[in-house]
C-alpha positions as CSV (number, residue, x, y, z in Angstrom):
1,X,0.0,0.0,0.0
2,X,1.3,3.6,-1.1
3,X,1.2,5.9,1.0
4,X,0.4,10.2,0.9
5,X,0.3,13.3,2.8
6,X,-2.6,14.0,0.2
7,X,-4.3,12.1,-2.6
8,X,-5.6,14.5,-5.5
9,X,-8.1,13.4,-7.9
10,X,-7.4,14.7,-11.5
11,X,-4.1,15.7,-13.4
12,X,-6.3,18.4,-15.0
13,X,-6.1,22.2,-14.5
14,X,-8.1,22.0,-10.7
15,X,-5.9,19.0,-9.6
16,X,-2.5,20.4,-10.8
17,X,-3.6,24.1,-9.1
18,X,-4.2,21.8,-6.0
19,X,-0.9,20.0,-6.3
20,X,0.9,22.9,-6.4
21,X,-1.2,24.8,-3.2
22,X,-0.3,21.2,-1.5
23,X,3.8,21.3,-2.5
24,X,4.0,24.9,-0.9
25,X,2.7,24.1,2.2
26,X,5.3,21.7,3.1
27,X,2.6,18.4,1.7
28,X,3.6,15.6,-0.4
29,X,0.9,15.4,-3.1
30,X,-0.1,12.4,-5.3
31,X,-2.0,13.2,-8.2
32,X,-3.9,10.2,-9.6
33,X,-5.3,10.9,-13.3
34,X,-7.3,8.5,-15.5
35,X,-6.1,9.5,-18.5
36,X,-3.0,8.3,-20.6
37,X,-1.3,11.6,-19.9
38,X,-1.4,15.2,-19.4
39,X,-4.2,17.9,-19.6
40,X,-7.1,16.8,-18.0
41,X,-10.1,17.6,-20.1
42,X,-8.7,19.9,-23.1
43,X,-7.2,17.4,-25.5
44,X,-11.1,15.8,-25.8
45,X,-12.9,19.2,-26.3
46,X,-13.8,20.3,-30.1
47,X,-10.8,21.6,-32.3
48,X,-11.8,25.1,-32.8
49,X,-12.1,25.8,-29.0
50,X,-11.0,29.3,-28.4
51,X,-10.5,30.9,-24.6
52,X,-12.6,34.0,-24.1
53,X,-10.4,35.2,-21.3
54,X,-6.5,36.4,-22.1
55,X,-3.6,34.5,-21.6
56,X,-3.0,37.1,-19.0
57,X,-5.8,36.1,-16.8
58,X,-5.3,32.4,-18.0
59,X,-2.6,30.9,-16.2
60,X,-2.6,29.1,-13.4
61,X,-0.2,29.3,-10.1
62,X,3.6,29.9,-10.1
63,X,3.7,29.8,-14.3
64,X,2.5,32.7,-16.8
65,X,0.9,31.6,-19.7
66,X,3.6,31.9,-23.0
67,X,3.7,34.5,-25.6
68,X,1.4,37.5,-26.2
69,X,-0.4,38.2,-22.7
70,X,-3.4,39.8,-24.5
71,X,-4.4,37.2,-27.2
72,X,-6.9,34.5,-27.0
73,X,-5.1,30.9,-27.0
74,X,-6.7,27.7,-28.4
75,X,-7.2,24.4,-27.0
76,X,-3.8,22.8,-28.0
77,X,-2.3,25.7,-26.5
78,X,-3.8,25.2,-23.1
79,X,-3.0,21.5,-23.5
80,X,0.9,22.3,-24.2
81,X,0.6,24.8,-20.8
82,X,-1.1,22.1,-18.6
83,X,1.3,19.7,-19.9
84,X,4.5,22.1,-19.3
85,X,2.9,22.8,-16.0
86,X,3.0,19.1,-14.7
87,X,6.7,18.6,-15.3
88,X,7.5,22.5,-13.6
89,X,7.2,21.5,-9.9
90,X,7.6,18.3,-7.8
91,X,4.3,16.5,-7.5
92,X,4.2,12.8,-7.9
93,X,1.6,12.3,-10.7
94,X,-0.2,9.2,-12.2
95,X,-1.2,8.8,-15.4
96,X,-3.6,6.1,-16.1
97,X,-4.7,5.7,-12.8
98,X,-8.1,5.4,-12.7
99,X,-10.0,5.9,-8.7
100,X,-12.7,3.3,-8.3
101,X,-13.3,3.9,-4.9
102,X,-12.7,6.7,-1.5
103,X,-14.0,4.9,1.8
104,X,-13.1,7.4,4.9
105,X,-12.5,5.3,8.0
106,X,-12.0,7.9,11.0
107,X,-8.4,7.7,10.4
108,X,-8.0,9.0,7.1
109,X,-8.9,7.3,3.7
110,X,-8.0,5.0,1.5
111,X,-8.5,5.1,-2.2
112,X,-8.9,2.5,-4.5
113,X,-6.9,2.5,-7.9
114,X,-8.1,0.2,-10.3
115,X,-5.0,-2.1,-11.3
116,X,-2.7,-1.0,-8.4
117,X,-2.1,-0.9,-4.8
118,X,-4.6,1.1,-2.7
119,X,-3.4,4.6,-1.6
120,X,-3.6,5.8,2.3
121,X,-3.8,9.4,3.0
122,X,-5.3,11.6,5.7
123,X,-6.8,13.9,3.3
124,X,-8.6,13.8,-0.3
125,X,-9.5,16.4,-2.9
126,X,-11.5,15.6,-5.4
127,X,-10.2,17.7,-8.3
128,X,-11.7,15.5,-11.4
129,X,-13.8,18.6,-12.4
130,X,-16.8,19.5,-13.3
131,X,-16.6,19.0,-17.5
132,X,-16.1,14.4,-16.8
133,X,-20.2,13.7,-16.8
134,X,-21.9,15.6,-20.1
135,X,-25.4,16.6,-19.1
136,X,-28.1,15.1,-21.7
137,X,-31.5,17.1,-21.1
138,X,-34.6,15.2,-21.1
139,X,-36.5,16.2,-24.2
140,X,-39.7,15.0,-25.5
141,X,-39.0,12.8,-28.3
142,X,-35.1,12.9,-28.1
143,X,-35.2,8.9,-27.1
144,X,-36.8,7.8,-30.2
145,X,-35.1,10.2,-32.6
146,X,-33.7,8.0,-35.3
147,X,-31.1,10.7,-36.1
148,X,-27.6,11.4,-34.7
149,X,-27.6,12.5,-31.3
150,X,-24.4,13.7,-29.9
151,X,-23.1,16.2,-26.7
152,X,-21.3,19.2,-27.7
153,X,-18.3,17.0,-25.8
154,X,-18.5,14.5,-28.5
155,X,-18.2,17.3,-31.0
156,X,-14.7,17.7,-33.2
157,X,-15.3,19.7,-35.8
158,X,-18.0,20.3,-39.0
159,X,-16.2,18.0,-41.4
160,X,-19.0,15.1,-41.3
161,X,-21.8,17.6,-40.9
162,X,-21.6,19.2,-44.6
163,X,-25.3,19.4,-45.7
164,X,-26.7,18.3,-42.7
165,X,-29.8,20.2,-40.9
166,X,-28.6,20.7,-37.1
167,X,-30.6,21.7,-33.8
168,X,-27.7,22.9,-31.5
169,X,-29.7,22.9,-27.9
170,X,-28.4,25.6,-25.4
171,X,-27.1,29.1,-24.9
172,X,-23.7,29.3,-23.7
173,X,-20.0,29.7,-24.9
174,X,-19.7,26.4,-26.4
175,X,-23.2,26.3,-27.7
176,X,-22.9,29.5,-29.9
177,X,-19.4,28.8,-30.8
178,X,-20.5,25.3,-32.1
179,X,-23.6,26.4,-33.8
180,X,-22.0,29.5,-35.4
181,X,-19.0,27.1,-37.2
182,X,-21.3,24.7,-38.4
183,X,-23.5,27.1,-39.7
184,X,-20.6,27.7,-42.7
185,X,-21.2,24.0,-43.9
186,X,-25.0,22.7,-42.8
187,X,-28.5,24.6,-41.9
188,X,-28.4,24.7,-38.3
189,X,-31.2,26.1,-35.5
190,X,-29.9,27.4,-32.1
191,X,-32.7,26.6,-29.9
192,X,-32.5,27.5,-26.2
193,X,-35.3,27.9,-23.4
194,X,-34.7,31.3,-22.9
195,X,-33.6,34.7,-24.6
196,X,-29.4,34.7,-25.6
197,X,-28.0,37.1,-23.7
198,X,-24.3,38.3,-24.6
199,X,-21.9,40.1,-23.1
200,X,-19.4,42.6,-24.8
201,X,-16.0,40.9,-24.8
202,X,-14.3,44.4,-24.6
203,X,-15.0,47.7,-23.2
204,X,-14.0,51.0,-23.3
205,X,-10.8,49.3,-24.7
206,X,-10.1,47.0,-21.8
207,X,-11.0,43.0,-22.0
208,X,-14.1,42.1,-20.0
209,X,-11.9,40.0,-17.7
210,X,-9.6,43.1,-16.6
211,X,-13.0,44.9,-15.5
212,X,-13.7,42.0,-13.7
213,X,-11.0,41.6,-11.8
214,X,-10.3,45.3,-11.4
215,X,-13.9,45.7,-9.4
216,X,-13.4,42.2,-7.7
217,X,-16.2,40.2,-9.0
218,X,-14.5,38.2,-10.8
219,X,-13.0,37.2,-7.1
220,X,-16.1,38.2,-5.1
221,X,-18.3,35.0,-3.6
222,X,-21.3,37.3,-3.7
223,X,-20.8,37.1,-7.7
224,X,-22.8,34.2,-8.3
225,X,-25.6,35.5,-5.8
226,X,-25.3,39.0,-7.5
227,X,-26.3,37.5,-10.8
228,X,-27.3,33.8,-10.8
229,X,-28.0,31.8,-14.0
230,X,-25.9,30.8,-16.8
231,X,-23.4,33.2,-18.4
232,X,-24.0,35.8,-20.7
233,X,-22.3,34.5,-24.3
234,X,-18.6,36.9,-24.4
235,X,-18.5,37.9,-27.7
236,X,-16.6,40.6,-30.2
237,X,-19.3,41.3,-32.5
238,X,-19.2,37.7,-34.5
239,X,-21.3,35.7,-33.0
240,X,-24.2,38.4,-32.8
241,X,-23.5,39.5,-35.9
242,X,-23.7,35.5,-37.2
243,X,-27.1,34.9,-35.2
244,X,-28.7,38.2,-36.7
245,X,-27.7,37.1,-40.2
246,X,-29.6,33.7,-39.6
247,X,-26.2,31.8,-39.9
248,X,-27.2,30.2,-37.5
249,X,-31.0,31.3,-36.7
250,X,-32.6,31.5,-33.2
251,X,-35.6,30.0,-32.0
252,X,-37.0,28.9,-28.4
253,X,-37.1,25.6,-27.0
254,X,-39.1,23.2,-29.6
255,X,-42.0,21.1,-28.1
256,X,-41.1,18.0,-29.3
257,X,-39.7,15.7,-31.8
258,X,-41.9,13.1,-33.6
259,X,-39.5,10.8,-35.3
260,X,-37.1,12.7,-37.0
261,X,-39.4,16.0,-37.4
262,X,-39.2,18.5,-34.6
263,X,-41.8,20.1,-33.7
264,X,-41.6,24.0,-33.4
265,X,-44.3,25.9,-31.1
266,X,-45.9,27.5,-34.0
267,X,-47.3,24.3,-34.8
268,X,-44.6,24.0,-38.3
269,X,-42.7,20.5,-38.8
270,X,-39.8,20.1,-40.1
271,X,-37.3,17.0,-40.7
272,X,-33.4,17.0,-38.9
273,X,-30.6,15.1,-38.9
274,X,-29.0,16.1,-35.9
275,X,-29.6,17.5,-32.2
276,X,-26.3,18.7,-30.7
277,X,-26.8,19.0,-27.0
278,X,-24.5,21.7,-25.5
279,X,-26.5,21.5,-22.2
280,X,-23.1,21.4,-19.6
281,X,-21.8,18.8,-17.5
282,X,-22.4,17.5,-14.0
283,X,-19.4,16.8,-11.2
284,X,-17.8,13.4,-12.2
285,X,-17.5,11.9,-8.5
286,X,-18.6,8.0,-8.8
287,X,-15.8,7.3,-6.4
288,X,-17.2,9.0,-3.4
289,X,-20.7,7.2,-3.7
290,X,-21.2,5.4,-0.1
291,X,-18.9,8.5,1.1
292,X,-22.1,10.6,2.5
293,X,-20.2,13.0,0.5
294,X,-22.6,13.5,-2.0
295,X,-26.4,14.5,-2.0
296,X,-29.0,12.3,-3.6
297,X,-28.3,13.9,-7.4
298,X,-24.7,13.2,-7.2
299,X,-23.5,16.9,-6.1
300,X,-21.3,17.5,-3.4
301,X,-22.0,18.5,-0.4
302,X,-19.6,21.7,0.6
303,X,-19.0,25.1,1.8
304,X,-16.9,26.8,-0.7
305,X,-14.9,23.3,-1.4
306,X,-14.8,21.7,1.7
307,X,-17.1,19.2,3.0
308,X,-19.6,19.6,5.1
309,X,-20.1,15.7,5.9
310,X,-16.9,14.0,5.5
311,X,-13.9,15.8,7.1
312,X,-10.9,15.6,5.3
313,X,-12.4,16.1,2.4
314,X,-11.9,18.3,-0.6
315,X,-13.0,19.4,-3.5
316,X,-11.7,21.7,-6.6
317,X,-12.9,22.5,-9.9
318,X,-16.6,23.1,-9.9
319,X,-18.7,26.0,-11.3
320,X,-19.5,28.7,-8.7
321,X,-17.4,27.1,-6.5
322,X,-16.8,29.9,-4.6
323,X,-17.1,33.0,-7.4
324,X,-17.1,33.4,-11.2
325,X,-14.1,32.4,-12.0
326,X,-13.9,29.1,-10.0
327,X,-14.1,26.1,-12.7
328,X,-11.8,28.1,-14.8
329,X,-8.0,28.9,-15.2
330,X,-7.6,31.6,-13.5
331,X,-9.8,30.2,-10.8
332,X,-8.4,27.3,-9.8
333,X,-5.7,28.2,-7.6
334,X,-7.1,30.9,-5.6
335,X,-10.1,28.0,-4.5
336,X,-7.3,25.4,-4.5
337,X,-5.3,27.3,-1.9
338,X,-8.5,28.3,-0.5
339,X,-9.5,24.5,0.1
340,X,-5.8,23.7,1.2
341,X,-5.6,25.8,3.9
342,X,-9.2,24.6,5.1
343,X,-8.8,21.4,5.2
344,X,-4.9,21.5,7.5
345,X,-6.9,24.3,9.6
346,X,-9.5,21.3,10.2
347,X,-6.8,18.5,11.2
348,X,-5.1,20.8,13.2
349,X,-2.1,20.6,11.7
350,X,-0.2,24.0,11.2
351,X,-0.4,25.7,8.0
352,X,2.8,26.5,6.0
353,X,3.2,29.9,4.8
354,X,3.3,29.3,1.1
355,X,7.3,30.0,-0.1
């Protein structure tokens, strides 16, 4: 049996940020990932994926984010910085190391890897994120649609949708982002329950993300009780410029699909070929079932990232976390330190003034 001052859950962004909060307290982290190697969720998430934050406000702990501070880097970028950023510092990470199982005895935990030895440590963050469990909304018909039905995680690129006639579910980032590059090769509909509301990426010259962190939302945990709901879409001018020119159009929530026809509220029909649902993701914590760690839907059970059933444990990497930004890049750390010192406050241990 292998033995750790703390496990962490994930080699992604949350559990690297975590890592490094644990390594300057004086800890001896172990990092157990599932995957075959570096950069958590990014390598798996559609080709065209562009950041709408800078690199400036991008980076995580203790490493700046390469080249121009102001520009917007892509997906491969951010998996070449996550990847950089696990051989920077000294953390013992796992690669293909998938956790089956956390059982908290009293005395600490131990946590099941499948194909090795069982790992003892008196204290666990769960840092595999957010973005692991795609969210499939229930929609009338979508079980018998005879079409392709895929979850904008699924998605790669338009290549194999040339011709086809889309419904891209869902209002975010991703969703308009998706819907807007398919647009250039297939007839796609981006249907959401409510109005799309978008929020200027720049202004009065300054990227959105300086403002917020200049006034402190960005930081603030009244943020997500200041203005609850999704996120506005952050956009340049493109994307509402693409939606206005119908490329692609806008329409509420359909009632139904009947087949392959969905069903618009007007009463018109029409056949599809695809639903693209870009509905979000759910925590990915199957290892903690039987913990009491989680509520009856799967969620955890916290106060800003630390339990509130089962001491010792932590968690890192999920939206609202503790303000806007947690779930993100430039997030991580601050909740990941934030979470760090909680949980050595709770075991009495002394905290480490980070070096």
């Amino acid at each position: 049996m292998t033995s750790a001052d703390l496990v962490v859950i994930g080699a992604g962004q949350s559990g690297l940020a975590t890592a490094y909060a644990a390594a300057r307290r004086g800890l001896k982290p172990l990092v157990l990932d599932a995957s075959s190697g570096p950069g958590g969720s990014w390598p798996s998430y559609y080709d065209s994926l562009t950041l709408f934050s800078p690199a400036r406000f991008s980076a995580l702990p203790g490493r700046m984010f390469p080249g121009d501070p102001d520009r917007y880097p892509h997906r491969d970028e951010v998996v070449d910085y996550l990847a950089a950023y696990t051989a920077s510092f000294d953390a013992d990470v796992w690669f293909g190391s998938r956790v089956e199982q956390v059982t908290a005895d009293g005395n600490g935990f131990t946590v099941a890897v499948t194909g090795g030895a069982p790992v003892r440590a008196p204290a666990v963050v769960a840092a595999s994120g957010g973005f692991g469990a795609p969210y499939r909304a229930e929609l009338p018909g979508l079980e018998v649609f005879p079409g392709t039905v895929l979850h904008s995680g699924e998605y790669r690129n338009a290549d194999a949708f040339a011709g086809a006639r889309i419904l891209v579910v869902g209002g975010g980032n991703s969703a308009v982002q998706i819907a807007v590059e398919l647009a250039a090769v297939a007839s796609v509909t981006l249907t959401t329950r409510g109005p799309l509301r978008f929020q200027r990426q720049h202004i009065l010259g300054r990227d959105f993300h300086w403002w917020l962190a200049r006034t402190g939302l960005d930081t603030s945990r009244w943020g997500p009780r200041l203005i609850p709901g999704s996120v506005s879409v952050i956009d340049d001018g493109r994307y509402r410029a693409a939606i206005a020119a119908g490329r692609p159009d806008h329409q509420p929530l359909f009632d139904r699909l009947d087949g392959d026809r969905v069903m618009w509220a007007d009463g018109t029909s029409e056949r599809v070929d695809v639903v693209l649902l870009a509905t979000g993701y759910r925590p990915n914590l199957p290892y903690l079932a039987g913990t009491g760690a989680l509520d009856s839907d799967g969620r955890p059970l916290h106060a800003g990232g630390l339990s509130t059933t089962v001491p010792g444990l932590g968690f890192v990497g999920l939206e609202r976390q503790r303000s806007f930004a947690s779930a993100t890049l430039r997030g991580a750390g601050r909740d990941a330190a934030f979470v760090l010192d909680g949980l050595l406050r709770r075991s009495g241990r002394h905290v480490a003034a980070a070096r």
